[in-house]
N, C-alpha and C positions, 0 to 999 in steps of 0.2 A: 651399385645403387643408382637409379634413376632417378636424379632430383627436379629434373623437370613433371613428373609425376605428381609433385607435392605441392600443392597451389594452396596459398592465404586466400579463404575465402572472408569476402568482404561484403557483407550485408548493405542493400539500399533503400527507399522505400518501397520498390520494385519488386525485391524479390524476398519481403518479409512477410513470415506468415503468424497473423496472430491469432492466437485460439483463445476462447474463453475459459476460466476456471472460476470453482467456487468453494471459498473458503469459508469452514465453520472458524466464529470467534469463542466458541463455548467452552468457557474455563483455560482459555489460552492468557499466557501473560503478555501483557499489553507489546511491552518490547520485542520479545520473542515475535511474537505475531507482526508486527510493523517491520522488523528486519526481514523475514520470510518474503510477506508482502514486496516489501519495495524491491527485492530481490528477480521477485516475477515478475512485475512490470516493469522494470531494466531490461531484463530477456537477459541476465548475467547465467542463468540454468541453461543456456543452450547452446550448441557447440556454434553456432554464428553471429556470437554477442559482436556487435561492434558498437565502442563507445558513443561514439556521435550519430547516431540512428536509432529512432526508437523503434526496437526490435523485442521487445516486452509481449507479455499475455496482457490481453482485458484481465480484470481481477475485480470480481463479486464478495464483498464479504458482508456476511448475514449473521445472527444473534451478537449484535456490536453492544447491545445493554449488558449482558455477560462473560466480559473480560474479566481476566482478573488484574489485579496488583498488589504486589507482594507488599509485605512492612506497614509503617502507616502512609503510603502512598497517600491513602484515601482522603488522609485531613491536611500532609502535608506538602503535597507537589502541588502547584498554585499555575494558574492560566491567566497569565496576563494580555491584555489590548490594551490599546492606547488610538484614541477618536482624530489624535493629534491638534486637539485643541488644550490650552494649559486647565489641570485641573482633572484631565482625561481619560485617566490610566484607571483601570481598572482590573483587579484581582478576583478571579473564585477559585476556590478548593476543586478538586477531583471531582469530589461525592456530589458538588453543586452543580458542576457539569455535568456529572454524570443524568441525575433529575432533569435539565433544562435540555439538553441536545446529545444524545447518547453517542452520535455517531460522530460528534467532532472529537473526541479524544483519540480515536482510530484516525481517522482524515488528519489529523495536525502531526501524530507519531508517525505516520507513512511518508509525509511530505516534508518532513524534516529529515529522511532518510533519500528524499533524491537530488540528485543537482538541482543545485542555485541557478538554475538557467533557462533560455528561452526553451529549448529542449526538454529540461526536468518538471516544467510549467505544462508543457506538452502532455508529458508521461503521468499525470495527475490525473488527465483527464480520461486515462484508462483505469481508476480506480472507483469501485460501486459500492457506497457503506450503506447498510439497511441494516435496520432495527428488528428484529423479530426475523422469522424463517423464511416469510415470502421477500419476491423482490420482482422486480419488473422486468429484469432479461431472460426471462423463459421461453422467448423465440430462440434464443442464439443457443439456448442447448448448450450448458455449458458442463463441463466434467467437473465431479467433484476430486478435491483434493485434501489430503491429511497433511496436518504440516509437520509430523511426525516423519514423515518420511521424504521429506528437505533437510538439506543439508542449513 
């Protein structure tokens, strides 16, 4: 056996290739969908993941108003901020998010599933949350994808 033949390939940002995908969120559950997600913009699905290089897909996802969540998600998981002034903090339900800003409960579950780092801060900004079925990267042609058939 010729083990010089077998080379650790090592991804740069050189020789990364990122391709577009577009992800329906309809009737997916919120998690499921945010782990798939953050899975694809890691680039962890392709045989030249390397940790410290973002070597991920761009990642579209569309109908973000029609997530689902299982249980009583809906009244009981709570989104807090805080202004960082005393006094500050402030709570709303799911269903309250859901009404005021559809696409941050996807954008907050996604970005909580990549690195704490200047890197993972990086890899965010390959992800596209739209509301409804249009979206604005229709130049880049992007493939659709089922996330039924992710791992």
């Amino acid at each position: 056996m010729d083990t010089l033949s077998y080379k650790t390939i090592s991804a740069n940002n050189a020789t990364v290739t990122k391709n577009w995908v577009l992800v329906d969120a309809q009737n997916e559950p919120l998690g499921r969908l945010a782990s798939k997600v953050a899975n694809l913009i890691r680039g962890k699905h392709k045989t030249n993941f390397t940790p410290h290089v973002d070597c991920g897909d761009n990642v579209i996802v569309i109908n973000a108003e029609k997530i689902k969540l299982t249980g009583n998600k809906w009244e009981d998981k709570k989104y807090i901020t805080f202004s960082g002034y005393p006094g500050g903090q402030k709570t709303a339900t799911a269903s309250e998010v859901m009404t005021k800003k559809p696409t941050l409960m996807v954008e907050k579950a996604v970005k909580g599933m990549l690195p704490k780092t200047k890197l993972g801060r990086a890899m965010f900004k390959n992800l596209y949350v739209y509301q409804g079925e249009e979206h604005g990267q229709a130049a880049q042609q992007p493939t659709a994808i089922k996330l039924s058939d992710l791992k």
